[in-house]
OpenMM code with the backbone's topology and positions (N, CA, C; nanometers):
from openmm import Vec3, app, unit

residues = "UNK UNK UNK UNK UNK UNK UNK UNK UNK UNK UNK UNK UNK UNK UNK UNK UNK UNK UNK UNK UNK UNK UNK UNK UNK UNK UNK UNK UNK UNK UNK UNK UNK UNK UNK UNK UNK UNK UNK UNK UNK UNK UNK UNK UNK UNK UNK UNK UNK UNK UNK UNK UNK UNK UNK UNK UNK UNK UNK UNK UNK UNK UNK UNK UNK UNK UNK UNK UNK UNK UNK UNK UNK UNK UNK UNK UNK UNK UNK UNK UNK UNK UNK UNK UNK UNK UNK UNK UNK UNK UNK UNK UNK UNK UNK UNK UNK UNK UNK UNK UNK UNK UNK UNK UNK UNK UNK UNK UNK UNK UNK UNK UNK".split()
positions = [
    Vec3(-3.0697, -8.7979, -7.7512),
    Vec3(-3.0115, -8.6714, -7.7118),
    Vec3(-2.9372, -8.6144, -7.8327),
    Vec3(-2.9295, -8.4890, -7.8635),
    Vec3(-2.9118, -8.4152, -7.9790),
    Vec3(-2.7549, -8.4076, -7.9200),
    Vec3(-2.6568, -8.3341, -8.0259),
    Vec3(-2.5399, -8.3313, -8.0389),
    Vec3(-2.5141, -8.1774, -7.9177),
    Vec3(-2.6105, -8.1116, -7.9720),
    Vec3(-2.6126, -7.9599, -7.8941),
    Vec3(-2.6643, -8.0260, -7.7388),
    Vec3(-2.7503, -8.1049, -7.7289),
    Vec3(-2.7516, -8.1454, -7.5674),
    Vec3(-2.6505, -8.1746, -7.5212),
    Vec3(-2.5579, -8.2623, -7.5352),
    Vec3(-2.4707, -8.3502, -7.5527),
    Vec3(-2.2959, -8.2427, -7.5101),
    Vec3(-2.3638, -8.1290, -7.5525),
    Vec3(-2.2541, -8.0532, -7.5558),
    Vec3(-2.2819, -7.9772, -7.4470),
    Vec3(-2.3858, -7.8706, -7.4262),
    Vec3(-2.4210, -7.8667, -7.3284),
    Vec3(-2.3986, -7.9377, -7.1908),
    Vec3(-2.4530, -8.0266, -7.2142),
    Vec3(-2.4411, -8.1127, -7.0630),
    Vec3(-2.3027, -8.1941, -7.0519),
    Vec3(-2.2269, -8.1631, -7.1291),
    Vec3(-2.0699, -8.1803, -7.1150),
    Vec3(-2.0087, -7.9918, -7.0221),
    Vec3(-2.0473, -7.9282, -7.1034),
    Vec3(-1.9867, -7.8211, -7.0507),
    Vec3(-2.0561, -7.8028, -6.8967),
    Vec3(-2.1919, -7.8022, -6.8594),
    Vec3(-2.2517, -7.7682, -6.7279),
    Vec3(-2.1736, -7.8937, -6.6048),
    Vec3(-2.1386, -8.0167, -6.6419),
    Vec3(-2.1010, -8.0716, -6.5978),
    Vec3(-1.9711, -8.0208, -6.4844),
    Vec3(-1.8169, -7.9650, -6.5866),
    Vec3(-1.7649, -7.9363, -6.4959),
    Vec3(-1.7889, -7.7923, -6.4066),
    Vec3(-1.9121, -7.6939, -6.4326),
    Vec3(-1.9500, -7.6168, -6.3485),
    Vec3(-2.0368, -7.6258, -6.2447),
    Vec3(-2.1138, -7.7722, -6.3209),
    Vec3(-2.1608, -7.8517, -6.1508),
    Vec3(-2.0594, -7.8641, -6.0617),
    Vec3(-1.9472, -7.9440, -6.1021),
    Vec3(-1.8525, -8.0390, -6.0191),
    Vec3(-1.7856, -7.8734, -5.9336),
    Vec3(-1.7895, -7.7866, -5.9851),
    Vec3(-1.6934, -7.6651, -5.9469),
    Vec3(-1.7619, -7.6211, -5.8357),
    Vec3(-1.8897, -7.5999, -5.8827),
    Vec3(-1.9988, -7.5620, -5.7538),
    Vec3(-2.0258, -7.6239, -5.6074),
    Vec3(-2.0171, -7.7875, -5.6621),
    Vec3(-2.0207, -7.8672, -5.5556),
    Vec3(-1.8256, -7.8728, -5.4318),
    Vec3(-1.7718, -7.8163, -5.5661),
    Vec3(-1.6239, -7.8269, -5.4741),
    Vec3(-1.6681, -7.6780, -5.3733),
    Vec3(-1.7163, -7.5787, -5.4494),
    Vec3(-1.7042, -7.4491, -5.3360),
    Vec3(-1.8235, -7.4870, -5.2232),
    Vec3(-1.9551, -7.5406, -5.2623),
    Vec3(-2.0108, -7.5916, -5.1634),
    Vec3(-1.9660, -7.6720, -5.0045),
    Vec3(-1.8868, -7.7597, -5.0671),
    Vec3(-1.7800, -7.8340, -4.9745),
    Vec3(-1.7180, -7.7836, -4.9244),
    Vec3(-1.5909, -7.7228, -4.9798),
    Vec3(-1.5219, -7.5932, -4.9297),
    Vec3(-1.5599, -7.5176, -4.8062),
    Vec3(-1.7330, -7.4745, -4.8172),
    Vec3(-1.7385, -7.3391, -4.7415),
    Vec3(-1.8632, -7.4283, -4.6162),
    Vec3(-1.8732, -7.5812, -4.6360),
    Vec3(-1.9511, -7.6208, -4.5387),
    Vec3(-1.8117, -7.6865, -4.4557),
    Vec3(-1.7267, -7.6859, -4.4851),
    Vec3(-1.6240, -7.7418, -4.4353),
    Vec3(-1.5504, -7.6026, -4.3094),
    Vec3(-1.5276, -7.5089, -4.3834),
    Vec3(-1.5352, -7.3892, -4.3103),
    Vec3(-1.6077, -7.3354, -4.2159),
    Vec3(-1.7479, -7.3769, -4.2485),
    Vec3(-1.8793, -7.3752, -4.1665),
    Vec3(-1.8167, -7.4815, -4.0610),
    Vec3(-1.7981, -7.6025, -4.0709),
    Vec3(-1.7939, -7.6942, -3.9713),
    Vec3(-1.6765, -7.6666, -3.8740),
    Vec3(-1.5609, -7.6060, -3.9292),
    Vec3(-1.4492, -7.5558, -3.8467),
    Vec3(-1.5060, -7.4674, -3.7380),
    Vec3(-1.5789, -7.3820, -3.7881),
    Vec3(-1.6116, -7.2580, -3.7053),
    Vec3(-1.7363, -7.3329, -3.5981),
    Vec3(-1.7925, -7.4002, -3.6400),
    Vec3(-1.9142, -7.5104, -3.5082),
    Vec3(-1.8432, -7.5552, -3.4462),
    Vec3(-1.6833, -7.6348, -3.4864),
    Vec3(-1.6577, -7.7069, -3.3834),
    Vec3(-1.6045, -7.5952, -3.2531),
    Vec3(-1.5116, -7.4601, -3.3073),
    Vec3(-1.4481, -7.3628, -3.2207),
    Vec3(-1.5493, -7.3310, -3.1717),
    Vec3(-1.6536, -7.2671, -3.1901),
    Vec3(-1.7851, -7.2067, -3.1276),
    Vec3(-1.9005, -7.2916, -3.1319),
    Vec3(-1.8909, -7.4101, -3.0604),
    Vec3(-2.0290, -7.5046, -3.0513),
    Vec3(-2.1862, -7.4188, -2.9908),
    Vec3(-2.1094, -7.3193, -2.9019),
    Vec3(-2.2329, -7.2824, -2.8417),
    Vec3(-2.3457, -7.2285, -2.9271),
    Vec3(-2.2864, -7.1476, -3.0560),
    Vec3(-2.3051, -7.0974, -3.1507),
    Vec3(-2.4055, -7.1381, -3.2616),
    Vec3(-2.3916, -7.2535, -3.2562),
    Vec3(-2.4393, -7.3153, -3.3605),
    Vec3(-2.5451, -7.4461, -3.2660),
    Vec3(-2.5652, -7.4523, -3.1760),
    Vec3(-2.6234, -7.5285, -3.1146),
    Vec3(-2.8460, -7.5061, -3.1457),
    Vec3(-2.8528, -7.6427, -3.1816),
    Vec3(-2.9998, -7.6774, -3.1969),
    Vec3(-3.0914, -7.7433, -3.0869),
    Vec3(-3.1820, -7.8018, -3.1381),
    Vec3(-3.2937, -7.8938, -3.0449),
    Vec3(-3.2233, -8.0025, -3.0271),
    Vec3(-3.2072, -8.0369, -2.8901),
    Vec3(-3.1122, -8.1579, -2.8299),
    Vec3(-2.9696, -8.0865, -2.7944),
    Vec3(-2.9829, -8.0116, -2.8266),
    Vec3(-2.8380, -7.9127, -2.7630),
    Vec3(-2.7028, -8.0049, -2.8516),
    Vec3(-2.7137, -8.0559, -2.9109),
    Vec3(-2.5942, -8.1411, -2.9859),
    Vec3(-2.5767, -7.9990, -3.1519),
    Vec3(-2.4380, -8.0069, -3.1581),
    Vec3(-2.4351, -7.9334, -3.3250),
    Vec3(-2.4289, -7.9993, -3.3871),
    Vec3(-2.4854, -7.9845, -3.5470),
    Vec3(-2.4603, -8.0613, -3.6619),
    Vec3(-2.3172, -8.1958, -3.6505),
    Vec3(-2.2295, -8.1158, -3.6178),
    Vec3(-2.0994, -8.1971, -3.6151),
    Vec3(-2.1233, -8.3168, -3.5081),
    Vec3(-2.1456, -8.2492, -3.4194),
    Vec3(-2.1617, -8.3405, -3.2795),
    Vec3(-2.2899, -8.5165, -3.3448),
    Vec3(-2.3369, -8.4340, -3.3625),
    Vec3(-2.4721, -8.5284, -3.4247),
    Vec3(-2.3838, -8.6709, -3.4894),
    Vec3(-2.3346, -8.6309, -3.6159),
    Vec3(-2.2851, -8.6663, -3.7542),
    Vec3(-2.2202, -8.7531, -3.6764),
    Vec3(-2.1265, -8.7199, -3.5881),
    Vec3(-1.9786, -8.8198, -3.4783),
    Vec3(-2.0786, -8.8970, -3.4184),
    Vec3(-2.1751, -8.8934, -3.3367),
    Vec3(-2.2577, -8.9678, -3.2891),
    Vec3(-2.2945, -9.0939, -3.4036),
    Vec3(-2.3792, -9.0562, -3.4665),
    Vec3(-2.4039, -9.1564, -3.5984),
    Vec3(-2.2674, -9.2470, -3.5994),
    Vec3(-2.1831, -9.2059, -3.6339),
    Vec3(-2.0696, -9.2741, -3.6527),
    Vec3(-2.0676, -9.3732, -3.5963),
    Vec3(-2.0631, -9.3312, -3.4325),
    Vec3(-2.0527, -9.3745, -3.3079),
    Vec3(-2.1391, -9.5015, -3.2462),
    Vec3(-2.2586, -9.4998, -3.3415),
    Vec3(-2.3523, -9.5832, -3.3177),
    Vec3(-2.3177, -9.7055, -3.3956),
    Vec3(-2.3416, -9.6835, -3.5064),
    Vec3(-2.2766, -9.8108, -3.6366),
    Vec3(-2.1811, -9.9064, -3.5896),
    Vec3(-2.2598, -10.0340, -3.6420),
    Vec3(-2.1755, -10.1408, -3.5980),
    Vec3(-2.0700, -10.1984, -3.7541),
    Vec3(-1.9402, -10.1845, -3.7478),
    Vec3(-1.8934, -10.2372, -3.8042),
    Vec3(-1.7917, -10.3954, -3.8444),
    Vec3(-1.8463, -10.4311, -3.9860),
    Vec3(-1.7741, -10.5557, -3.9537),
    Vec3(-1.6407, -10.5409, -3.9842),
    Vec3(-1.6293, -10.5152, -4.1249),
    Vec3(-1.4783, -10.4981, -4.1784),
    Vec3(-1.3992, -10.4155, -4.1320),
    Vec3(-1.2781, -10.4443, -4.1662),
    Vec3(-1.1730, -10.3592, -4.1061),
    Vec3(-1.1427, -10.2345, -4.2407),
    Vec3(-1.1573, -10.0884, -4.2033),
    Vec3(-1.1336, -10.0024, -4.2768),
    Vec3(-1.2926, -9.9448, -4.2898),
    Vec3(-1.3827, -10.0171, -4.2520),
    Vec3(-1.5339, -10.0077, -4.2876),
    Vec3(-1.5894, -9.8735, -4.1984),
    Vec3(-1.5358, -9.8570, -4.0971),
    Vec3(-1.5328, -9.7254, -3.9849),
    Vec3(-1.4609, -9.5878, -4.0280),
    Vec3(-1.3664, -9.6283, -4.0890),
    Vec3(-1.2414, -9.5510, -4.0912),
    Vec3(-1.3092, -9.4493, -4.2569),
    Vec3(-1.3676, -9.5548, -4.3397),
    Vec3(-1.4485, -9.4561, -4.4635),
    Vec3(-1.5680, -9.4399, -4.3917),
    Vec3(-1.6467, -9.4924, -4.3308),
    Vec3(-1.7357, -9.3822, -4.2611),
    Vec3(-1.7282, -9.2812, -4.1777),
    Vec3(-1.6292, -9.2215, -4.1779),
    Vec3(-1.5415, -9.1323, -4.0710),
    Vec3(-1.5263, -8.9871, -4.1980),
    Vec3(-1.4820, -9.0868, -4.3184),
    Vec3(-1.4469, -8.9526, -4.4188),
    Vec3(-1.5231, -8.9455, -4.4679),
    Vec3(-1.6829, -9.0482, -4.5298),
    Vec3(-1.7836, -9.0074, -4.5573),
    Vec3(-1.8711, -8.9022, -4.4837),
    Vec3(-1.8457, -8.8987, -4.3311),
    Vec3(-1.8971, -8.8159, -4.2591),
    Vec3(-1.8366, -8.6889, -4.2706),
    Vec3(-1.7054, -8.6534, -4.3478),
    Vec3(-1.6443, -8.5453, -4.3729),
    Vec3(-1.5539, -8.4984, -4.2791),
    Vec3(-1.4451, -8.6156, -4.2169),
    Vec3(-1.3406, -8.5727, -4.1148),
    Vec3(-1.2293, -8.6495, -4.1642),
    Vec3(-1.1708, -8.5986, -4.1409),
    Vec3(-1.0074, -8.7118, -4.1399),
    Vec3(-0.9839, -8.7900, -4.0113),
    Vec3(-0.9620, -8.8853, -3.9972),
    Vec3(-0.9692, -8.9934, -3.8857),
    Vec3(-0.9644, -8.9133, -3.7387),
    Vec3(-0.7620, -8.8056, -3.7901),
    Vec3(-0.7315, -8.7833, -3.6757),
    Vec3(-0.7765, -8.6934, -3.6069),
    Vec3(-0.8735, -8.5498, -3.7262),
    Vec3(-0.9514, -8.4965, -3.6544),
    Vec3(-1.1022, -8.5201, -3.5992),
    Vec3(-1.1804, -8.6961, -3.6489),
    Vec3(-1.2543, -8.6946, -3.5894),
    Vec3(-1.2149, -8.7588, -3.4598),
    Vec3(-1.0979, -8.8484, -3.3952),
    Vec3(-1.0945, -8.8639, -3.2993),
    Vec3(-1.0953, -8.7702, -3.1624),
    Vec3(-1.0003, -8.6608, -3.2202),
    Vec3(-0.9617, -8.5294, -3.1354),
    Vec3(-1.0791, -8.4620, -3.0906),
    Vec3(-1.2214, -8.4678, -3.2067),
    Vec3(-1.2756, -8.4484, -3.1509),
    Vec3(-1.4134, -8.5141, -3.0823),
    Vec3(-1.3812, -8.6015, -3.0756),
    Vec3(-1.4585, -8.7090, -3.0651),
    Vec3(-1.4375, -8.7419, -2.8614),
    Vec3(-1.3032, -8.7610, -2.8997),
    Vec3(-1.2486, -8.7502, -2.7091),
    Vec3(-1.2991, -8.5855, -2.6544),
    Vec3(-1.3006, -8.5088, -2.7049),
    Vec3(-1.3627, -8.3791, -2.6427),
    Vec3(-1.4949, -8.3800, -2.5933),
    Vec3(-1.5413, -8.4625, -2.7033),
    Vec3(-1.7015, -8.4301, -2.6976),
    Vec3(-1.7727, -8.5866, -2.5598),
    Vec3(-1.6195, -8.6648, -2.5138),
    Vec3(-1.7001, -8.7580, -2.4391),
    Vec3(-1.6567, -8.6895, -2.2555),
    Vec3(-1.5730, -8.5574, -2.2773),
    Vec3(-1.5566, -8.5284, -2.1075),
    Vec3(-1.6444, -8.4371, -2.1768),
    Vec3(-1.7756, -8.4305, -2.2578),
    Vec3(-1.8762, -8.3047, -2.2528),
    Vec3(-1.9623, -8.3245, -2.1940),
    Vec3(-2.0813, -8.3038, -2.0510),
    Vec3(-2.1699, -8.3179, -1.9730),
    Vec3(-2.2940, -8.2858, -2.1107),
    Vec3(-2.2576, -8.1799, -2.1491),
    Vec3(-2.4191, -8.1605, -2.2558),
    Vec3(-2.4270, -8.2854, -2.3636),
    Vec3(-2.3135, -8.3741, -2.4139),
    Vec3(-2.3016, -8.4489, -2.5038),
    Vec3(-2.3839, -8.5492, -2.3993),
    Vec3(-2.2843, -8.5842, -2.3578),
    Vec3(-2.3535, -8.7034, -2.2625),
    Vec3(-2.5202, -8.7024, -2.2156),
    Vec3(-2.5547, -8.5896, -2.1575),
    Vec3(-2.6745, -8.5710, -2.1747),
    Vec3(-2.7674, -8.6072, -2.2671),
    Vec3(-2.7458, -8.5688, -2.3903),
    Vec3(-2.8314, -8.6029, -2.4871),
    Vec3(-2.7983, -8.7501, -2.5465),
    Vec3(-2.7069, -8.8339, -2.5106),
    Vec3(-2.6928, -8.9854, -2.5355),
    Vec3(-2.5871, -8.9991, -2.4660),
    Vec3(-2.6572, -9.0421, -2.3419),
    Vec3(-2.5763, -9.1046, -2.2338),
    Vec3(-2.5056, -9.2409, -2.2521),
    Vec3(-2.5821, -9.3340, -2.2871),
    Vec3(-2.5647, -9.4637, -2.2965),
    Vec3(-2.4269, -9.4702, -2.4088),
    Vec3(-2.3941, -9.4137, -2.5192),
    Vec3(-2.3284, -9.4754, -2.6703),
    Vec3(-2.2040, -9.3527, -2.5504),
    Vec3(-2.2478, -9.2347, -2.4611),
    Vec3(-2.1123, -9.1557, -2.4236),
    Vec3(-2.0549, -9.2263, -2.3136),
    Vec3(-2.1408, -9.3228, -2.2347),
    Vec3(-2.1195, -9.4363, -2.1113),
    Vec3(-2.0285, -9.5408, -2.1963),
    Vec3(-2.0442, -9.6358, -2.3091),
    Vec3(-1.9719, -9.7097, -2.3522),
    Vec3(-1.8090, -9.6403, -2.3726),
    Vec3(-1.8070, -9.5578, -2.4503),
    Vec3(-1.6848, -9.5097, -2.5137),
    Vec3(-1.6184, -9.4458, -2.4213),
    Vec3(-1.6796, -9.3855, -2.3254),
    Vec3(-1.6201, -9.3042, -2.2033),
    Vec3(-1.5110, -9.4623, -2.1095),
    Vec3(-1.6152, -9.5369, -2.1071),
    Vec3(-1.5505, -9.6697, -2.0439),
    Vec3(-1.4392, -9.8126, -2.1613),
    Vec3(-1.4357, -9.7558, -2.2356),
    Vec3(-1.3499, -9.8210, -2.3604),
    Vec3(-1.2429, -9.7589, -2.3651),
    Vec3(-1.2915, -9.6083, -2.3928),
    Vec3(-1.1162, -9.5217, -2.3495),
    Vec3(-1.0908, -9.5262, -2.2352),
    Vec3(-1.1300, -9.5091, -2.0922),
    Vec3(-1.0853, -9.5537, -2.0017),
    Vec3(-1.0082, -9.6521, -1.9621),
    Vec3(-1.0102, -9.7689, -2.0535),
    Vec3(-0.9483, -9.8900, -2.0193),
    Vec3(-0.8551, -9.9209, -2.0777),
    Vec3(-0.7813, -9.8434, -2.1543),
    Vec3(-0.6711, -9.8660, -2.2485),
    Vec3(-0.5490, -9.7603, -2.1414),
] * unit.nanometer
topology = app.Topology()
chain = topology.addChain("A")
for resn in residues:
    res = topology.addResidue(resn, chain)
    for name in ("N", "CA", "C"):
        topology.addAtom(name, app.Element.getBySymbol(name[0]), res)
């Protein structure tokens, strides 16, 4: 790699990283506005993007302790707002619908506490 590459792909670098922050930024914004208006944003299986993503979560078996808790922010939530909405989405009849069984467990786990 030449000195002029080198320089180049030093400078594009932090206008990648800049791009990918406003990307984030405005899918994050995007996701605020799915969770207020689910109806809105609703696909095939009647679940939204968000709804989906919490599901996944939801499925994963974890061993370690903390091992849930970064797949929670890898999924792009902070713990306490994926719980908040996580308990919303299990008194949801359309959630449940589309995966009864993983909304039957957790529905009966929070129940018992």
């Amino acid at each position: 790699m030449s000195e002029q590459e080198r320089t180049e792909t030093a400078q594009s670098q932090p206008e990648a990283q800049s791009q990918l922050e406003a990307q984030s930024q405005a899918e994050i914004e995007n996701q605020s506005e799915a969770q207020n208006q689910p109806e809105l944003q609703s696909h095939p299986g009647g679940l939204t993007p968000v709804e989906r993503r919490i599901l996944e979560v939801e499925r994963r078996r974890f061993k370690h302790q903390g091992s849930k808790e970064k797949a929670i922010i890898a999924a792009g939530f902070t713990p306490i707002a994926y719980y908040q909405r996580l308990n919303v989405m299990l008194d949801d009849e359309r959630v449940r619908a589309a995966a009864p069984q993983i909304i039957d467990v957790l529905r009966a786990r929070r129940d018992a506490d």
